[in-house]
PDB file of N, CA, C and O in Angstrom:
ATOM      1  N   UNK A   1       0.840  -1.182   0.000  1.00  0.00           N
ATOM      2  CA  UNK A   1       0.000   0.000   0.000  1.00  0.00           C
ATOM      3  C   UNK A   1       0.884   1.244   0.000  1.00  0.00           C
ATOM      4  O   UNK A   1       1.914   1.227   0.673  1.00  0.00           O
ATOM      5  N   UNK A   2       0.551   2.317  -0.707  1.00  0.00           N
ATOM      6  CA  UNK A   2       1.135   3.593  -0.955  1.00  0.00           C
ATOM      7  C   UNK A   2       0.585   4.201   0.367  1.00  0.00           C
ATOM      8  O   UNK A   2      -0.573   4.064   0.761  1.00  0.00           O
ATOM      9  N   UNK A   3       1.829   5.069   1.163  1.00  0.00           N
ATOM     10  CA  UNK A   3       1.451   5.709   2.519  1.00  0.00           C
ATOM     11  C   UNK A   3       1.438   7.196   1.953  1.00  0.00           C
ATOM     12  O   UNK A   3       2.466   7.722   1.527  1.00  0.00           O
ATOM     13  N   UNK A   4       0.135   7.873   1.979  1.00  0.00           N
ATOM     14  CA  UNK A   4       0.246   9.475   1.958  1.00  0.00           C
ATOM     15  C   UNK A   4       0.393  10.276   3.545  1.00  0.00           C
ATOM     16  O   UNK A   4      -0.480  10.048   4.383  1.00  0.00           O
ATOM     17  N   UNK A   5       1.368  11.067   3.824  1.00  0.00           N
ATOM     18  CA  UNK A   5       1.286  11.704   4.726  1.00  0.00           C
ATOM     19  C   UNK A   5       0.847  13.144   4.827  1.00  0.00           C
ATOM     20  O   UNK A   5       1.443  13.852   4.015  1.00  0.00           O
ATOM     21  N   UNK A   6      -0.044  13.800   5.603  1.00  0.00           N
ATOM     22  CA  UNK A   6      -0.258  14.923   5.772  1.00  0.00           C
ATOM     23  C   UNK A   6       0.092  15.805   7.029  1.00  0.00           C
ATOM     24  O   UNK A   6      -0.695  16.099   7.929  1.00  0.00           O
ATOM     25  N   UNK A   7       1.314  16.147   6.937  1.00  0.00           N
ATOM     26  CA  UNK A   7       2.084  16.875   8.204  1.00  0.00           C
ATOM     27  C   UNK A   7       1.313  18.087   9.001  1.00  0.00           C
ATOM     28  O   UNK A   7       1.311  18.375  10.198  1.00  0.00           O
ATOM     29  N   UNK A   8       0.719  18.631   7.975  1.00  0.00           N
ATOM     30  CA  UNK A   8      -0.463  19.635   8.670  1.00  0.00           C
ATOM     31  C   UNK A   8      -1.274  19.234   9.485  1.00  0.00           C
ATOM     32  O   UNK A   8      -1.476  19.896  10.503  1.00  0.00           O
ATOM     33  N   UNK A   9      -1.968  18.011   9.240  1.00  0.00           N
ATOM     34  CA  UNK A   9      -2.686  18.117  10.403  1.00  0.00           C
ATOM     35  C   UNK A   9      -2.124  16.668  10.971  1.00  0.00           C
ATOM     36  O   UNK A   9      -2.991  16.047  11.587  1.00  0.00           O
ATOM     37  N   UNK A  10      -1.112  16.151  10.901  1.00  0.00           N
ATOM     38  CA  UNK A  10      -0.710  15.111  11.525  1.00  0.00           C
ATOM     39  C   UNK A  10      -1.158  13.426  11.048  1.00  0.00           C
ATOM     40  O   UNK A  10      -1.128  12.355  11.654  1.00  0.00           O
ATOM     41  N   UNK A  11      -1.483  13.745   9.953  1.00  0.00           N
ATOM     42  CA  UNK A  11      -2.368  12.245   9.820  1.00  0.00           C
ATOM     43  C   UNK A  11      -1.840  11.660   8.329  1.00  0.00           C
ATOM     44  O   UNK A  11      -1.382  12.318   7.395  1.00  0.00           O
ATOM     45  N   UNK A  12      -2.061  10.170   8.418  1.00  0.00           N
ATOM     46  CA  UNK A  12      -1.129   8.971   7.734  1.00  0.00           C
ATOM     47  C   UNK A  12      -2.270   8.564   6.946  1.00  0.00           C
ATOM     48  O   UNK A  12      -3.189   8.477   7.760  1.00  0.00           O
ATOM     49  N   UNK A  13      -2.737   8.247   5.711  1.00  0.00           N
ATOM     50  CA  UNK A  13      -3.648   7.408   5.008  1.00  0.00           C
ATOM     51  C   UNK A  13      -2.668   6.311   4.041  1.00  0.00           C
ATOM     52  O   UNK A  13      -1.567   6.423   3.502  1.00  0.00           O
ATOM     53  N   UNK A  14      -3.470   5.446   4.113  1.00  0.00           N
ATOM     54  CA  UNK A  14      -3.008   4.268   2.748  1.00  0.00           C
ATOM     55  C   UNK A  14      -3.760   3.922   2.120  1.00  0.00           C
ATOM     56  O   UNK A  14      -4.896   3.673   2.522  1.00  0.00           O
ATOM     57  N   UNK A  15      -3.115   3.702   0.120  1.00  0.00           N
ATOM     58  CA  UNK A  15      -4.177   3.843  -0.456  1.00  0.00           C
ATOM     59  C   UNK A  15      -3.353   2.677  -1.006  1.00  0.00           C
ATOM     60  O   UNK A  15      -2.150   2.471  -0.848  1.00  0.00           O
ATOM     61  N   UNK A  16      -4.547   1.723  -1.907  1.00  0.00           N
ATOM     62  CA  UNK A  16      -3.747   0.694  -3.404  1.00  0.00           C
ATOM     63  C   UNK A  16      -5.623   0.410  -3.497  1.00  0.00           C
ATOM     64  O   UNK A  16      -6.569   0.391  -2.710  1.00  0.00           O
ATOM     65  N   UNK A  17      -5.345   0.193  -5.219  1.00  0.00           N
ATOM     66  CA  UNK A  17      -6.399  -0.012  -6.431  1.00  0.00           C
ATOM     67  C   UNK A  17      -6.094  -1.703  -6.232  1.00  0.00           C
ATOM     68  O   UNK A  17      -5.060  -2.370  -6.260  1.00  0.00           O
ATOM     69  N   UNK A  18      -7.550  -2.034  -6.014  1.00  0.00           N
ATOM     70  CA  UNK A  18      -7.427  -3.667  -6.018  1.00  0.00           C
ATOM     71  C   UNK A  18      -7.229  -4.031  -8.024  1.00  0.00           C
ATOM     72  O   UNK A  18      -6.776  -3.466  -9.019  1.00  0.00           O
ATOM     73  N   UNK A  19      -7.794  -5.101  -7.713  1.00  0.00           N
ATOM     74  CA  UNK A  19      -7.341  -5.433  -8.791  1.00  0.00           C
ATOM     75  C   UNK A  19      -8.629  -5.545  -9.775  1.00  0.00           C
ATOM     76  O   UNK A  19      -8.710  -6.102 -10.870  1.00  0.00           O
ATOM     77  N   UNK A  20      -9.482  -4.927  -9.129  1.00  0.00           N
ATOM     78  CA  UNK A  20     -10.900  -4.862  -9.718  1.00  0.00           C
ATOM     79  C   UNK A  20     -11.151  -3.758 -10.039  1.00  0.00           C
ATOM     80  O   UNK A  20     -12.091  -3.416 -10.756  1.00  0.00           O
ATOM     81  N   UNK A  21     -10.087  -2.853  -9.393  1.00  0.00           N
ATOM     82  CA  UNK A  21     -10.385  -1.605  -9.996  1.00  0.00           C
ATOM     83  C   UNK A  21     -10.947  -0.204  -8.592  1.00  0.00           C
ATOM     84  O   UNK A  21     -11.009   1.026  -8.606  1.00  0.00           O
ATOM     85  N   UNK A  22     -11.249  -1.294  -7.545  1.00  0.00           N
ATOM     86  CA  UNK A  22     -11.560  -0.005  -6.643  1.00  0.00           C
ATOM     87  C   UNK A  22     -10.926   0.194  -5.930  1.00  0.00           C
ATOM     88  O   UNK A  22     -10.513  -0.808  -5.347  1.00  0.00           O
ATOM     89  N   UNK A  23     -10.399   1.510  -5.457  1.00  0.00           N
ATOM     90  CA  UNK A  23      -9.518   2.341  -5.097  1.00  0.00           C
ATOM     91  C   UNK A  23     -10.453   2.224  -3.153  1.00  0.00           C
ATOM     92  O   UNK A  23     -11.604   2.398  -2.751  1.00  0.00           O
ATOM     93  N   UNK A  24      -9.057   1.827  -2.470  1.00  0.00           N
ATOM     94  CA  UNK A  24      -9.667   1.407  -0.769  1.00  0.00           C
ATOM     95  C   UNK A  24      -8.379   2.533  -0.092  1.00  0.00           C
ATOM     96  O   UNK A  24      -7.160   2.398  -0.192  1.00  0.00           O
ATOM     97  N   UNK A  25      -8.812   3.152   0.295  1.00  0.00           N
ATOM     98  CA  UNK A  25      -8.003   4.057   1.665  1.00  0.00           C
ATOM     99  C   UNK A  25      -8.126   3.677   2.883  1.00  0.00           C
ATOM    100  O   UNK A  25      -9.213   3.100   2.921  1.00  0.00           O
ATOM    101  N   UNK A  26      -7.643   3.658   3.934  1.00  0.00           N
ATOM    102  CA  UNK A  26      -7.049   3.196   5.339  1.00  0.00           C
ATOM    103  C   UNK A  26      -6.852   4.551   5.820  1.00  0.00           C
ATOM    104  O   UNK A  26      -5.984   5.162   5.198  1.00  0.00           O
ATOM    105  N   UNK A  27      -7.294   5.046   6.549  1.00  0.00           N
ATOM    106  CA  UNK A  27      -7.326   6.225   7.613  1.00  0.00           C
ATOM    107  C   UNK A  27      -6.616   5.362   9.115  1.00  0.00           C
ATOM    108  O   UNK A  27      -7.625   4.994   9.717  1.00  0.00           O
ATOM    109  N   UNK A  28      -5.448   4.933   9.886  1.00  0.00           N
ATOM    110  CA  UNK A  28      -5.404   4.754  11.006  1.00  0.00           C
ATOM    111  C   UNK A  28      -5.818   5.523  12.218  1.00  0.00           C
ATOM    112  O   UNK A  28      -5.328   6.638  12.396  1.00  0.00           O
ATOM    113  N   UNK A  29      -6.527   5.114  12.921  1.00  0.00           N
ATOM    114  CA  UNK A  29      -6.751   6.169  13.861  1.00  0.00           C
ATOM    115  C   UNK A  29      -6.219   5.145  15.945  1.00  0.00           C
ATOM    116  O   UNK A  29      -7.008   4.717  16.786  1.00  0.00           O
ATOM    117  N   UNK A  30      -5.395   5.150  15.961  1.00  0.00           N
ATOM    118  CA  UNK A  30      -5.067   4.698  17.331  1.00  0.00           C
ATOM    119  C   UNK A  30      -5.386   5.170  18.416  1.00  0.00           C
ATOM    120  O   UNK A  30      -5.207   4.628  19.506  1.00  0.00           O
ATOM    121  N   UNK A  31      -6.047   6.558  18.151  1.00  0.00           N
ATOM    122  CA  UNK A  31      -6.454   6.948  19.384  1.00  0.00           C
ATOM    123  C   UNK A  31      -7.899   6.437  19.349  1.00  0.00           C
ATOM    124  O   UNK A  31      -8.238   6.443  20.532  1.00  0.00           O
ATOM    125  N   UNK A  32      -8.989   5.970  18.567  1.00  0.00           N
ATOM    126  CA  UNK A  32      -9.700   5.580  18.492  1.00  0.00           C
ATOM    127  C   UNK A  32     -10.230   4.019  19.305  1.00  0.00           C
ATOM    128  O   UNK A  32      -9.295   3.237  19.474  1.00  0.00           O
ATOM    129  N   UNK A  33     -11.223   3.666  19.663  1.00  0.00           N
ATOM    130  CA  UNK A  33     -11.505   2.617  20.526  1.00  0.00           C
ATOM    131  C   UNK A  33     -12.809   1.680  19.762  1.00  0.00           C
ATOM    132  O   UNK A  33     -13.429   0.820  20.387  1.00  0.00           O
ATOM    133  N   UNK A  34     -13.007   1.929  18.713  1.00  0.00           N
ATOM    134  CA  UNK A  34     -14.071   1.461  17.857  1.00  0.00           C
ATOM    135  C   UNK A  34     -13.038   1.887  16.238  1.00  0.00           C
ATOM    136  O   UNK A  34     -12.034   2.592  16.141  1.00  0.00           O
ATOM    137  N   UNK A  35     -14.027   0.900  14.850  1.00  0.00           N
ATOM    138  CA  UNK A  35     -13.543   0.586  13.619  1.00  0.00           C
ATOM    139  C   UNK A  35     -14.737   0.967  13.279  1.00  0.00           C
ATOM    140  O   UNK A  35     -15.795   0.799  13.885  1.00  0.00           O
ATOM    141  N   UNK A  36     -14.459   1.670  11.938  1.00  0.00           N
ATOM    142  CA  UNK A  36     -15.376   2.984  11.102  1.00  0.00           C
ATOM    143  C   UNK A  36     -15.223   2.084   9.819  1.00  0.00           C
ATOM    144  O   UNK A  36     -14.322   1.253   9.934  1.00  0.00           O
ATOM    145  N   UNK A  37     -15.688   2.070   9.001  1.00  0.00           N
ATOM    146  CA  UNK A  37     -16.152   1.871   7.400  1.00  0.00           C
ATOM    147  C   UNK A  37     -16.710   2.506   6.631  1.00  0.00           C
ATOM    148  O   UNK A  37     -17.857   2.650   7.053  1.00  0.00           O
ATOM    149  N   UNK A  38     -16.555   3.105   5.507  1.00  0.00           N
ATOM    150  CA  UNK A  38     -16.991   3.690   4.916  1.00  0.00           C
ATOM    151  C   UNK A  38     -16.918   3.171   3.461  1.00  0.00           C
ATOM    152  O   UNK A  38     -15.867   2.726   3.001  1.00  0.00           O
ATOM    153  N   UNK A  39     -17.974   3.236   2.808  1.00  0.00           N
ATOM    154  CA  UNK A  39     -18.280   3.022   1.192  1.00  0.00           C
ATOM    155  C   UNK A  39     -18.847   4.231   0.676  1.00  0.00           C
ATOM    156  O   UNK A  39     -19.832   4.754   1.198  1.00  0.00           O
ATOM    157  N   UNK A  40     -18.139   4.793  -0.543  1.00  0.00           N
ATOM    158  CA  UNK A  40     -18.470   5.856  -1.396  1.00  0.00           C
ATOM    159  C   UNK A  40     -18.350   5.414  -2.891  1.00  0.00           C
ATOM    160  O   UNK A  40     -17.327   5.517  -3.567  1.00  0.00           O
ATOM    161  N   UNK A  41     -19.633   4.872  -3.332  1.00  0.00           N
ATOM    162  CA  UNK A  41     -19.774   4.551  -4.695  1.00  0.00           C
ATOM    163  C   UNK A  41     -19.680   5.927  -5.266  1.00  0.00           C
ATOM    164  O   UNK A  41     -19.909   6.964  -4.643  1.00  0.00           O
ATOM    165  N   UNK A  42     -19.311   5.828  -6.544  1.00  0.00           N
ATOM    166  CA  UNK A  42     -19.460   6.569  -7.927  1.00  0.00           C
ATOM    167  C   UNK A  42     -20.228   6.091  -8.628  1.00  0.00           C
ATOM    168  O   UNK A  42     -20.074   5.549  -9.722  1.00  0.00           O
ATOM    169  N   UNK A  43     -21.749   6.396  -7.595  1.00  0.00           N
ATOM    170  CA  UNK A  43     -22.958   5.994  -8.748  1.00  0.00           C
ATOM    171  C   UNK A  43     -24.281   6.671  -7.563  1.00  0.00           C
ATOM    172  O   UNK A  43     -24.168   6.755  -6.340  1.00  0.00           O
ATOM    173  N   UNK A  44     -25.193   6.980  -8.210  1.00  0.00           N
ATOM    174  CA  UNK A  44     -26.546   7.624  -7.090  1.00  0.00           C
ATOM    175  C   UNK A  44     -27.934   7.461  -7.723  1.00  0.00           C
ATOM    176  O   UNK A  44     -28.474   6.674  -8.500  1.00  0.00           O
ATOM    177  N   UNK A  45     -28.172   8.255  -7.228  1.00  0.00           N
ATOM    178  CA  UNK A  45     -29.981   7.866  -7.531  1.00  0.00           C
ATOM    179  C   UNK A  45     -30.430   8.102  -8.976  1.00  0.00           C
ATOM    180  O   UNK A  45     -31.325   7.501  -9.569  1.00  0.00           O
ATOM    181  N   UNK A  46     -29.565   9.188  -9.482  1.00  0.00           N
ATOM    182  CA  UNK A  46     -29.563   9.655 -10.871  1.00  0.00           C
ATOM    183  C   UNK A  46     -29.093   8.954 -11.881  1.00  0.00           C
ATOM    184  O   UNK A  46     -29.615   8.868 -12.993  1.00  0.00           O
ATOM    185  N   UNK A  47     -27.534   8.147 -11.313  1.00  0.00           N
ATOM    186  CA  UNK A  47     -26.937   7.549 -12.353  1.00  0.00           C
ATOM    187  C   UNK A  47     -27.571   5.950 -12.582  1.00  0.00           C
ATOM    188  O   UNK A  47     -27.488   5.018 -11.782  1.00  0.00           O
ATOM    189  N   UNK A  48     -28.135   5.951 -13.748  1.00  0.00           N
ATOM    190  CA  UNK A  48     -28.704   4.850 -14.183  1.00  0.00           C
ATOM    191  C   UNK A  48     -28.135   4.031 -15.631  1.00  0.00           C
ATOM    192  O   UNK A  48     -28.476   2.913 -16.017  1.00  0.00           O
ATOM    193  N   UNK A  49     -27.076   5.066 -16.330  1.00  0.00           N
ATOM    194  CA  UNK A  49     -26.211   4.362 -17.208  1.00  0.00           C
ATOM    195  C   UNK A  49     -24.868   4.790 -17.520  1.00  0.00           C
ATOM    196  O   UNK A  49     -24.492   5.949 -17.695  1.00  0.00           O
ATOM    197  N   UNK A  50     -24.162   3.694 -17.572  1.00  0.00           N
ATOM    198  CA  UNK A  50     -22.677   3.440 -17.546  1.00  0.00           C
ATOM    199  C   UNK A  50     -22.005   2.664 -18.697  1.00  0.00           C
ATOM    200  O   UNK A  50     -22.496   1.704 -19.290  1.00  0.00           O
ATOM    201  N   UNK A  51     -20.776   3.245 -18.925  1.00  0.00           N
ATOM    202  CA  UNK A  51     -20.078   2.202 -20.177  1.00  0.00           C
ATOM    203  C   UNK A  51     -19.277   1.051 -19.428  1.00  0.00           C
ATOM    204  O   UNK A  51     -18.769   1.196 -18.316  1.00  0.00           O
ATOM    205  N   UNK A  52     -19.236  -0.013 -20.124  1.00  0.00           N
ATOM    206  CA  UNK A  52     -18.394  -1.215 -19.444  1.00  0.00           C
ATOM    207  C   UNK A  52     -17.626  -0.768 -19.856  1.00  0.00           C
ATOM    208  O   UNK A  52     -17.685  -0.184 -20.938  1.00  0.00           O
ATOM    209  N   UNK A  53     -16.227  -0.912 -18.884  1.00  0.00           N
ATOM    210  CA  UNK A  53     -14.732  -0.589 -19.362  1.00  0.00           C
ATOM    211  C   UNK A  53     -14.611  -1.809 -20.520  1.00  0.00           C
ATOM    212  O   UNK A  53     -14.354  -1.615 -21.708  1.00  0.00           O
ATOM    213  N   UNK A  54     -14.838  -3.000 -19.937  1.00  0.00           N
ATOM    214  CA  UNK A  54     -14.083  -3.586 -20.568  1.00  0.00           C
ATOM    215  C   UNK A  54     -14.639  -4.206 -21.998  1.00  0.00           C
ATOM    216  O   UNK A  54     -13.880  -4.782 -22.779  1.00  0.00           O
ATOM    217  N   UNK A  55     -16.264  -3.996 -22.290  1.00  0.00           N
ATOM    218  CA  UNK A  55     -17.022  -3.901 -23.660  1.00  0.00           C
ATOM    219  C   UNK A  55     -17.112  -2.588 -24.285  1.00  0.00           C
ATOM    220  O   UNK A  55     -17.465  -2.640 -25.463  1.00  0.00           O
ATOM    221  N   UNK A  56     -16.826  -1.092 -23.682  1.00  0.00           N
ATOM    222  CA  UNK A  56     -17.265   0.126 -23.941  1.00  0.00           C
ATOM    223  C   UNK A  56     -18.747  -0.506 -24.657  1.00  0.00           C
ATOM    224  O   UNK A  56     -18.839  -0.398 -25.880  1.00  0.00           O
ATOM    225  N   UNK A  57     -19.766  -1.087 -23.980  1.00  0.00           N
ATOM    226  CA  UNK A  57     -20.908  -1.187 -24.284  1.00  0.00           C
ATOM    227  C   UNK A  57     -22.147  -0.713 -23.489  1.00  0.00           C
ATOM    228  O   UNK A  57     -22.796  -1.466 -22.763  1.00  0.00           O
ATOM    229  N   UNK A  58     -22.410   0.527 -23.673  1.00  0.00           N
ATOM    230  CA  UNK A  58     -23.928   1.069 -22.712  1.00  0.00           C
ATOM    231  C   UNK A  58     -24.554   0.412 -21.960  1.00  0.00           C
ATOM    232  O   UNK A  58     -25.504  -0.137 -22.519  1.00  0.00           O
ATOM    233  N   UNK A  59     -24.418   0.098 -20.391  1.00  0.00           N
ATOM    234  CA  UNK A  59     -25.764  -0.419 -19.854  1.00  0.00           C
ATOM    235  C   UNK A  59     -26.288   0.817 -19.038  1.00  0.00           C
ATOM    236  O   UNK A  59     -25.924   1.918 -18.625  1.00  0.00           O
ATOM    237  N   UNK A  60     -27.411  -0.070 -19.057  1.00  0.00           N
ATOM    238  CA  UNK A  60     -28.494   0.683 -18.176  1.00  0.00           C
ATOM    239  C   UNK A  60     -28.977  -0.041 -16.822  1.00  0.00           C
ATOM    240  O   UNK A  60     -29.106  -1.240 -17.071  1.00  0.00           O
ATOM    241  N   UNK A  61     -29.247   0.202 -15.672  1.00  0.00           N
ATOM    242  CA  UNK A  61     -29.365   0.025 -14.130  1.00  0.00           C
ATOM    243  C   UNK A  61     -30.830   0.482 -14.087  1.00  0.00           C
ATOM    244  O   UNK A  61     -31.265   1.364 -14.827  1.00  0.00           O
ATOM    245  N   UNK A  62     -31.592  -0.200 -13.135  1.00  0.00           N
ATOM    246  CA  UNK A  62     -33.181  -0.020 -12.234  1.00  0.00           C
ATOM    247  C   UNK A  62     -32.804   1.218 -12.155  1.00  0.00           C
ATOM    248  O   UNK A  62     -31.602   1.419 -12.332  1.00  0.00           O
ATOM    249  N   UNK A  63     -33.550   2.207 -11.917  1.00  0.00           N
ATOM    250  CA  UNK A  63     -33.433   2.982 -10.735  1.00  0.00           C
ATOM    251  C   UNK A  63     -33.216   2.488  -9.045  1.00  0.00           C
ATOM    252  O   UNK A  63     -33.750   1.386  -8.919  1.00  0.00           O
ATOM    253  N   UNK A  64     -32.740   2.856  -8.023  1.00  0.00           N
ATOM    254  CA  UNK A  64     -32.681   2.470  -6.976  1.00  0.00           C
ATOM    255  C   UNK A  64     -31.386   1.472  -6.694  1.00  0.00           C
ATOM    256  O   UNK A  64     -31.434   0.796  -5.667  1.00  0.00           O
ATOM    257  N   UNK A  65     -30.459   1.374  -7.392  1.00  0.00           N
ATOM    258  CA  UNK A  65     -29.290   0.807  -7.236  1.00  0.00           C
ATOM    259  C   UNK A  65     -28.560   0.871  -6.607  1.00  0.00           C
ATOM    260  O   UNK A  65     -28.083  -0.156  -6.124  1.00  0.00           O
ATOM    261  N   UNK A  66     -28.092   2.099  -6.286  1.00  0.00           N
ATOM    262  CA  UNK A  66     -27.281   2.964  -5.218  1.00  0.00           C
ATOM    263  C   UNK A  66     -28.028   2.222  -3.842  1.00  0.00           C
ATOM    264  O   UNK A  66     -27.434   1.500  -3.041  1.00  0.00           O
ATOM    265  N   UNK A  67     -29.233   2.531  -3.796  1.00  0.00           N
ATOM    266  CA  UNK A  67     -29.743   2.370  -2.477  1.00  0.00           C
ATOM    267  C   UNK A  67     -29.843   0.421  -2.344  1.00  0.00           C
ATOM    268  O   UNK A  67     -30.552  -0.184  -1.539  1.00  0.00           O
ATOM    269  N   UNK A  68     -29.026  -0.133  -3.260  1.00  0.00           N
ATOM    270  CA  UNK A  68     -29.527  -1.626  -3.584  1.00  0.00           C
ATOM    271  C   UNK A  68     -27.991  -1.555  -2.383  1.00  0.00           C
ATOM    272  O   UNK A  68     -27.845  -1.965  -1.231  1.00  0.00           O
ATOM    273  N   UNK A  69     -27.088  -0.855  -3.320  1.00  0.00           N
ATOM    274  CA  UNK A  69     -25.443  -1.243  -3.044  1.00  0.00           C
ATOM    275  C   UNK A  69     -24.896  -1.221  -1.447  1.00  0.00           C
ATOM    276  O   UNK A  69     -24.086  -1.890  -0.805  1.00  0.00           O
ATOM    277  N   UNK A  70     -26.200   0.449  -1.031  1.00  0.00           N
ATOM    278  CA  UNK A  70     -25.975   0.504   0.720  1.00  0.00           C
ATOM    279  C   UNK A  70     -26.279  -0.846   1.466  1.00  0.00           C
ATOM    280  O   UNK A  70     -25.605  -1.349   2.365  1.00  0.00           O
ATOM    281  N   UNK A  71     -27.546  -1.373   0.849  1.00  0.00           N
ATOM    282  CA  UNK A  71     -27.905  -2.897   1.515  1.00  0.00           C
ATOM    283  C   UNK A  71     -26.956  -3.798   1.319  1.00  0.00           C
ATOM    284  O   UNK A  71     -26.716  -4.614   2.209  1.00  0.00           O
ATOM    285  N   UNK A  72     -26.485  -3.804   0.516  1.00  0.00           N
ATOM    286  CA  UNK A  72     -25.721  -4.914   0.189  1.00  0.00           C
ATOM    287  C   UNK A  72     -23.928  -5.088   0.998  1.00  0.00           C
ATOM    288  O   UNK A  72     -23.187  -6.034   1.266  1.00  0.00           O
ATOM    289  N   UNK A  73     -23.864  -3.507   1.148  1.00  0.00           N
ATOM    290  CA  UNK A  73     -22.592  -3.215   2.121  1.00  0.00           C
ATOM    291  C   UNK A  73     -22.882  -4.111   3.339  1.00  0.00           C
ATOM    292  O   UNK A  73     -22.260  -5.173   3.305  1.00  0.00           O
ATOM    293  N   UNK A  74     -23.553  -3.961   4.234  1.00  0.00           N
ATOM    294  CA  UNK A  74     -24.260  -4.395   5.461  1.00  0.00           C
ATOM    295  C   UNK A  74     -24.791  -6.125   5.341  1.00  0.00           C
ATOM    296  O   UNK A  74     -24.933  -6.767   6.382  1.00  0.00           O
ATOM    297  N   UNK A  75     -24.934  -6.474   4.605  1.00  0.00           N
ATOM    298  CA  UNK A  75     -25.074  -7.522   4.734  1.00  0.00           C
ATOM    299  C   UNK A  75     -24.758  -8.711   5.219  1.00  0.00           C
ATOM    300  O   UNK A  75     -25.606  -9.546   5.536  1.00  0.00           O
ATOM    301  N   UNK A  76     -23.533  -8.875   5.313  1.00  0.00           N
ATOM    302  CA  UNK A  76     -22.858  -9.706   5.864  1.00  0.00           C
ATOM    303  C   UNK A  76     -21.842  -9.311   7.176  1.00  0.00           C
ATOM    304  O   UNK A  76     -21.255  -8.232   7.091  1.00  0.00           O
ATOM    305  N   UNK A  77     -21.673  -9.937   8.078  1.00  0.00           N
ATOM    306  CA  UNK A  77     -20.741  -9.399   8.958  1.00  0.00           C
ATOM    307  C   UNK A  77     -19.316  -8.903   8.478  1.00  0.00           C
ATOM    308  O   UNK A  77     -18.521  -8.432   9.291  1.00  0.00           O
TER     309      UNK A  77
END
């Protein structure tokens, strides 16, 4: 993992692109006593069509996808 440091305000992130393509950051926080998660798709209530990278072929999505993807975060332990 690539370590970015930010001396200003004191804080360490790590970033690496899986191999699927999505980009995961690591915030450490040690002073912390509980583990945070966060998911930020690049997709919402609006976006309903996308090119496949790997066909550059138009699809189209339900509406309500985004709100499919929050469920689907949570799902499993």
């Amino acid at each position: 993992m690539k370590k970015i440091n930010n001396s200003t305000i004191d804080e360490e992130i790590y970033f690496q692109e899986l191999t699927n393509g999505l980009p995961v950051y690591i915030m450490p926080r040690p002073q912390y006593n509980r583990h945070y998660a966060l998911l930020a798709a690049n997709c919402g209530s609006i976006d309903l069509n996308f090119i496949n990278p790997n066909t550059e072929k138009k699809i189209s999505v339900p509406s309500g996808i985004a709100h499919f993807l929050e469920h689907k975060l949570f799902e499993d332990k």
